[in-house]
C-alpha positions in Angstrom: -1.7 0.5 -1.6 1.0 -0.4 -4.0 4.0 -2.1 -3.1 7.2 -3.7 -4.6 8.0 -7.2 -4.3 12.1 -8.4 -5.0 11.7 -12.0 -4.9 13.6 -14.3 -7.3 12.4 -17.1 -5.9 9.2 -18.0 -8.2 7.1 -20.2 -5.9 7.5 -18.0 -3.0 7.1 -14.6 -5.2 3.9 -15.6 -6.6 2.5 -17.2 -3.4 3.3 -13.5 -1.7 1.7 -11.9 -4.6 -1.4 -13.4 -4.5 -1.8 -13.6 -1.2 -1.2 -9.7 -0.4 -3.5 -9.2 -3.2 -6.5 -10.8 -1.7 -5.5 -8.9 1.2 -6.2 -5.5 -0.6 -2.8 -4.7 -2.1 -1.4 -4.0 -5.5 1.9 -5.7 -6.0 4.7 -5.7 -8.4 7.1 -8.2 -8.5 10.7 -8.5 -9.4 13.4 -11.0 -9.3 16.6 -9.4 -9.1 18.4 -6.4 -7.4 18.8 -4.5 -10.7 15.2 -4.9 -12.0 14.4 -3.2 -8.5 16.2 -0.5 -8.8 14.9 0.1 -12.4 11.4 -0.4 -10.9 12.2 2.1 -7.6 13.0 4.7 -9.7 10.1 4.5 -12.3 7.1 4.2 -9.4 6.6 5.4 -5.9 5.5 2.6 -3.5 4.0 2.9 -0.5 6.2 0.2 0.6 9.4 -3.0 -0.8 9.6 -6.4 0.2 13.3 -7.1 -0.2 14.7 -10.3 -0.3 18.5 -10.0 0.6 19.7 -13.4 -1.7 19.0 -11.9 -4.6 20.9 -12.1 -8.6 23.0 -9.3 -10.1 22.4 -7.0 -7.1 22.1 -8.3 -3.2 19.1 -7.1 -0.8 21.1 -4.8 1.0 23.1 -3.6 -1.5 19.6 -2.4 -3.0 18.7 -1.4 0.4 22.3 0.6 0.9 21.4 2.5 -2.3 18.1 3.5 -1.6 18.9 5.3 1.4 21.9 6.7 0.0 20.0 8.7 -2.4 18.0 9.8 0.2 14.5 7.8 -0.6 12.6 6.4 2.2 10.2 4.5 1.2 9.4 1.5 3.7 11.5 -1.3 3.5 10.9 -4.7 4.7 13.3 -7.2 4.6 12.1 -10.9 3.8 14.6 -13.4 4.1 15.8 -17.1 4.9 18.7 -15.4 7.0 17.8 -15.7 10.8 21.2 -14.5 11.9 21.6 -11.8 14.8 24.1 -10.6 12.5 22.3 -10.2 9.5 19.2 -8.5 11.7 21.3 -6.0 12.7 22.5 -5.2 9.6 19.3 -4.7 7.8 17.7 -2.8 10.6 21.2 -0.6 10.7 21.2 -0.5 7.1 18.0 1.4 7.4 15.1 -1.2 7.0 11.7 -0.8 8.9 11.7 -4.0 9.6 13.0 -8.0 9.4 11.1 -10.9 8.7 12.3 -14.2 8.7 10.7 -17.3 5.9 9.0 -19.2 6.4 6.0 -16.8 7.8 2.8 -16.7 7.6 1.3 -13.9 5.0 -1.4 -12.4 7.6 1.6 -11.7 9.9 3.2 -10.2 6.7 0.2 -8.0 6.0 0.1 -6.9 9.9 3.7 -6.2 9.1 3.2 -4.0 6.3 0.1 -2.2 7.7 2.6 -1.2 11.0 4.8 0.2 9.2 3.0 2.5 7.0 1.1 3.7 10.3 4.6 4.2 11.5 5.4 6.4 8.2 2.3 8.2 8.2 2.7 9.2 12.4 -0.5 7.3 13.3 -0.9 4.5 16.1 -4.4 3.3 15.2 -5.0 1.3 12.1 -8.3 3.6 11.0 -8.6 6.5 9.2 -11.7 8.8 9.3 -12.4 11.6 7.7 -16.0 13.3 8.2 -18.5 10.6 8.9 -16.1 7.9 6.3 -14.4 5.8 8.5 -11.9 3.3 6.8 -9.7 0.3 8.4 -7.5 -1.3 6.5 -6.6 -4.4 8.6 -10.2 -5.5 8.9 -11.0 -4.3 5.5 -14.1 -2.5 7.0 -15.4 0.9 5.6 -18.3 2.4 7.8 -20.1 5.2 7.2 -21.3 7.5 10.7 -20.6 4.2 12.1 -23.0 1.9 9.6 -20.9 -0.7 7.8 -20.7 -0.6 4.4 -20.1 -3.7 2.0 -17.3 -2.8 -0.9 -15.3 -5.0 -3.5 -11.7 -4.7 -3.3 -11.2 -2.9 -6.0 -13.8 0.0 -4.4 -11.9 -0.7 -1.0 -8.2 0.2 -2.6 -9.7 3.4 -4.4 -11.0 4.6 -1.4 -7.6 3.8 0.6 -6.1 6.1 -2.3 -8.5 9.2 -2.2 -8.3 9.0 1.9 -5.0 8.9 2.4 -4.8 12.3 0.4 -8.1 13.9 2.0 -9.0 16.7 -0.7 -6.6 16.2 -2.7 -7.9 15.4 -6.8 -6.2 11.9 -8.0 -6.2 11.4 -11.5 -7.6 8.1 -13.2 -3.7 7.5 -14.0 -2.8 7.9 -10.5 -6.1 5.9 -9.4 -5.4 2.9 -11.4 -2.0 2.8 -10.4 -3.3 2.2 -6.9 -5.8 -0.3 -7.4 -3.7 -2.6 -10.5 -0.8 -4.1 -10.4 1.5 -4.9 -13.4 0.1 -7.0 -16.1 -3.4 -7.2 -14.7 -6.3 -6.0 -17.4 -7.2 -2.3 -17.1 -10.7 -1.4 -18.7 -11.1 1.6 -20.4 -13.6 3.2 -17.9 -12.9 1.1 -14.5 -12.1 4.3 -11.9 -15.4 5.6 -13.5 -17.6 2.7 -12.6 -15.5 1.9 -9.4 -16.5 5.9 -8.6 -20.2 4.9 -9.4 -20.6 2.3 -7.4 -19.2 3.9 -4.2 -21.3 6.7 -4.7 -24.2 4.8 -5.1 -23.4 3.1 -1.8 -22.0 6.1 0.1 -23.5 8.9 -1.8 -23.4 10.9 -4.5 -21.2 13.9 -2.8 -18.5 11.5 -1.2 -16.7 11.2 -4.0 -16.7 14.7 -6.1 -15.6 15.0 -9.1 -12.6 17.5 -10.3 -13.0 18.8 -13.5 -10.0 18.3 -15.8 -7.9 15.9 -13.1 -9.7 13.2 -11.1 -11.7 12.7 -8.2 -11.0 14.0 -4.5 -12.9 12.7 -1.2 -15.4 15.3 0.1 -15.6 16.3 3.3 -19.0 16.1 4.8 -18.6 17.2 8.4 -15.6 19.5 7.9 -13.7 17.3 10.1 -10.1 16.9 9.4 -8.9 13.8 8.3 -7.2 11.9 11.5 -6.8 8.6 12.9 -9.6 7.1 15.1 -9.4 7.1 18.8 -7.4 9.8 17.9 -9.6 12.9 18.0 -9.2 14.4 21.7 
């Protein structure tokens, strides 16, 4: 899951960054409103941290702009300002929700996990499709209800192919979802990241479309829905 980070604090930015990524997420980091702007309009996230003190463009001018050009992408606001006032504002201003520093990163994580079950329509934390089952707060993947170990890296690719059940991701679109900026890209990653998984999970899990990417296949011909969600 990739996700923007406007921090211009340095400290604080690069704590959050690395403590989101050992939490399974790809993060890019800013420090300014314009650099975010830049950045919003060259990627899709699946969600923005926005700090609101920021240089050469302010949080919620950022945040104004996005929802005036109609993009709603998820936006949390991460700030030092615990006024009523300024809560109200963000959450009126459109943002999905308001966190106040200092906090603790798991409660940040939880926060970011919310709110893209809010986006996508689901309650439950767990997606399963067939006999896959994938939960993203516990970082579990089980397969017909057998746990199933998985690096990080194999954890983020599989987020990626599930969320678009069927659907063929390219290796572009792959990596994008499992690297952040300025992190090493090999050559032939997604290829052994797809090997491994299908060593563990088997060989038709993971099918391979010719001339575009990879999809998830569908074992059980069960459509792709949230656990505890089937009745």
């Amino acid at each position: 899951m990739r996700l923007l980070l406007v921090e211009d604090d340095v400290m604080i930015g690069a704590g959050i960054r690395m403590g989101l990524r050992q939490e399974d997420f790809v993060v890019d980091w800013v420090q300014d409103g314009r650099a975010a702007e830049l950045a919003l309009a060259a990627e899709a996230y699946a969600a923005v941290l926005l700090d609101l003190g920021l240089p050469r463009k302010d949080g919620f001018a950022v945040l104004e702009g996005l929802r005036r050009r109609k993009n709603r992408v998820p936006v949390l606001i991460i700030t030092a300002r615990d006024a009523v006032a300024d809560r109200v504002k963000g959450l009126n201003e459109g943002a999905d929700d308001y966190l106040v520093k200092p906090f603790d990163l798991n409660e940040l994580a939880a926060r970011i996990r919310a709110v893209l079950r809010r986006q996508a329509g689901r309650a439950e934390p767990r997606v399963t499709f067939g006999r896959l089952t994938l939960d993203p707060a516990a970082r579990r993947v089980t397969q017909a209800g057998r746990e199933i170990p998985v690096s990080a890296r194999e954890f983020a690719l599989l987020e990626a192919l599930l969320h678009r059940p069927g659907a063929a991701l390219s290796r572009a679109q792959l990596e994008e979802r499992i690297y952040g900026w300025g992190e090493e890209v090999a050559s032939n990653s997604v290829e052994v990241h797809v090997h491994n998984l299908r060593k563990k999970l088997g060989d038709a899990t993971i099918r391979t479309v010719r001339g575009v990417g990879y999809a998830i296949a569908n074992d059980s011909d069960a459509p792709c829905q949230s656990a505890g969600n089937s009745s």
